[in-house]
C-alpha positions in Angstrom: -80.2 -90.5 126.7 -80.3 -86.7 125.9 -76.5 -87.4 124.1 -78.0 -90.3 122.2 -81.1 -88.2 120.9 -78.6 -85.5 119.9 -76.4 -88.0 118.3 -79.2 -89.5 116.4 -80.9 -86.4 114.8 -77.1 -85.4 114.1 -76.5 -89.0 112.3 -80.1 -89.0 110.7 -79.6 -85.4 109.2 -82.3 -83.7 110.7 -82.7 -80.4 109.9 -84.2 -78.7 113.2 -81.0 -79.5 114.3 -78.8 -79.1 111.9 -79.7 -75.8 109.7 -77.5 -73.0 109.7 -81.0 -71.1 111.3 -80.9 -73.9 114.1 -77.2 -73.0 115.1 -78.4 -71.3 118.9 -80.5 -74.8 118.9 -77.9 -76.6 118.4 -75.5 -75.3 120.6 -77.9 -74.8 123.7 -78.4 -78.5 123.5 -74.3 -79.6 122.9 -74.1 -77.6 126.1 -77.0 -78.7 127.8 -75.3 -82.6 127.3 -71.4 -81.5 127.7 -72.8 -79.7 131.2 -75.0 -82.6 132.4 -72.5 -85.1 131.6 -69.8 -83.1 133.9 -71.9 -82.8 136.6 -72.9 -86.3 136.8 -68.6 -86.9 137.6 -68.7 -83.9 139.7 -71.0 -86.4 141.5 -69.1 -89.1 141.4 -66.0 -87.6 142.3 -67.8 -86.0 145.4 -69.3 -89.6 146.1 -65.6 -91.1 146.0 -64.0 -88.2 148.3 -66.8 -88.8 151.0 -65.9 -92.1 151.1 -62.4 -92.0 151.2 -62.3 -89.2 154.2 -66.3 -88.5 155.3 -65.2 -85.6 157.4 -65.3 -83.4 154.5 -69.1 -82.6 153.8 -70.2 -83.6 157.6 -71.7 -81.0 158.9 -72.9 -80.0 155.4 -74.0 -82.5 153.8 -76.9 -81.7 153.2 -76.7 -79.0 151.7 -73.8 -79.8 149.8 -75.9 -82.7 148.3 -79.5 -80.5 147.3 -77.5 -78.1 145.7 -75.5 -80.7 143.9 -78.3 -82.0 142.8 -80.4 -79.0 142.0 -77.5 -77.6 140.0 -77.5 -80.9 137.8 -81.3 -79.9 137.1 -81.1 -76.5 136.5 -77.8 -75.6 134.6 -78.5 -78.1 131.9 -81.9 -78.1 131.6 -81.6 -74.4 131.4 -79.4 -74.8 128.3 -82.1 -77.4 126.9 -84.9 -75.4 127.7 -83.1 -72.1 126.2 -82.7 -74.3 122.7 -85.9 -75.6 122.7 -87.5 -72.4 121.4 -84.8 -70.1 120.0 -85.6 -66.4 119.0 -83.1 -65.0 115.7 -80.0 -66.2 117.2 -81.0 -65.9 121.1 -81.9 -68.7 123.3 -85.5 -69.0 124.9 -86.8 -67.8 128.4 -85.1 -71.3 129.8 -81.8 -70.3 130.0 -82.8 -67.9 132.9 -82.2 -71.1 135.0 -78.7 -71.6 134.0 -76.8 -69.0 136.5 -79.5 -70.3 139.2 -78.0 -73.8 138.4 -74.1 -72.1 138.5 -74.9 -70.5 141.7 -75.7 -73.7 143.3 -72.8 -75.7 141.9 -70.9 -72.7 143.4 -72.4 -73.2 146.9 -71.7 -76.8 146.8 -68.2 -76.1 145.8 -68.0 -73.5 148.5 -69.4 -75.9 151.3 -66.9 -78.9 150.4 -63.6 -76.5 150.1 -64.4 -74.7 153.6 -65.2 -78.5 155.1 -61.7 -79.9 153.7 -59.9 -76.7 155.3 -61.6 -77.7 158.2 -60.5 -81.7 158.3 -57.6 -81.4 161.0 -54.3 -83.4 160.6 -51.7 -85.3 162.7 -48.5 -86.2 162.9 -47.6 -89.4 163.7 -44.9 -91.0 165.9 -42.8 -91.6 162.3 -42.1 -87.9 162.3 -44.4 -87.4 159.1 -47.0 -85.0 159.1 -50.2 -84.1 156.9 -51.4 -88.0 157.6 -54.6 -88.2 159.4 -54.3 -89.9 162.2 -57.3 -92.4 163.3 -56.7 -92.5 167.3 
């Protein structure tokens, strides 16, 4: 919806968006969009790998998930918060919550890497190995 706003005040020509004096505006709020819009496949790709091999996040999950999510509030809405009200060429007080949101993509990152190093494989009677092995 947020891409379809920006798009719209971008088409329409409006000029708290698009003045030269609006620039920081401007870009806080492409980022805020590219940023959300990445996240939201970071989900999905996370949702596809834990269902193609579950033993990935297990014993994290949790964790892996709030921070996941907390990140997708927090790193762009810091970027749209910082545009909303833009001092000179600086963003606002919002984008304080921007490396809050990259720390917690970070720790999700963290907790699915160290759970795939942990996901054990077998070798199978073929001879191949780095197969898991469901017995």
């Amino acid at each position: 919806m947020l891409g379809i706003l920006l798009e719209t005040m971008h088409g329409l020509k409006i000029r708290m968006y698009l003045d030269v004096p609006n620039e920081t505006r401007r870009l806080m709020w492409t980022l805020a969009h590219a940023h959300g819009g990445l996240l939201g496949l970071i989900h999905l790709i996370l949702g596809l790998c834990l269902r193609i091999v579950p033993e990935i996040g297990s014993r994290h999950l949790r964790m892996i998930s709030t921070s996941l999510i907390m990140a997708s509030v927090f790193l762009p809405g810091g970027f749209f918060l910082g545009g909303i009200v833009v001092y000179g060429g600086d963003p606002g007080l919002g984008i304080l919550a921007v490396p809050i949101g990259a720390a917690l993509l970070v720790v999700a990152i963290y907790k699915v890497a160290r759970g795939s190093a942990t996901i054990e494989t077998t070798t199978s009677t073929s001879g191949k190995s780095g197969r898991r092995g469901n017995s």
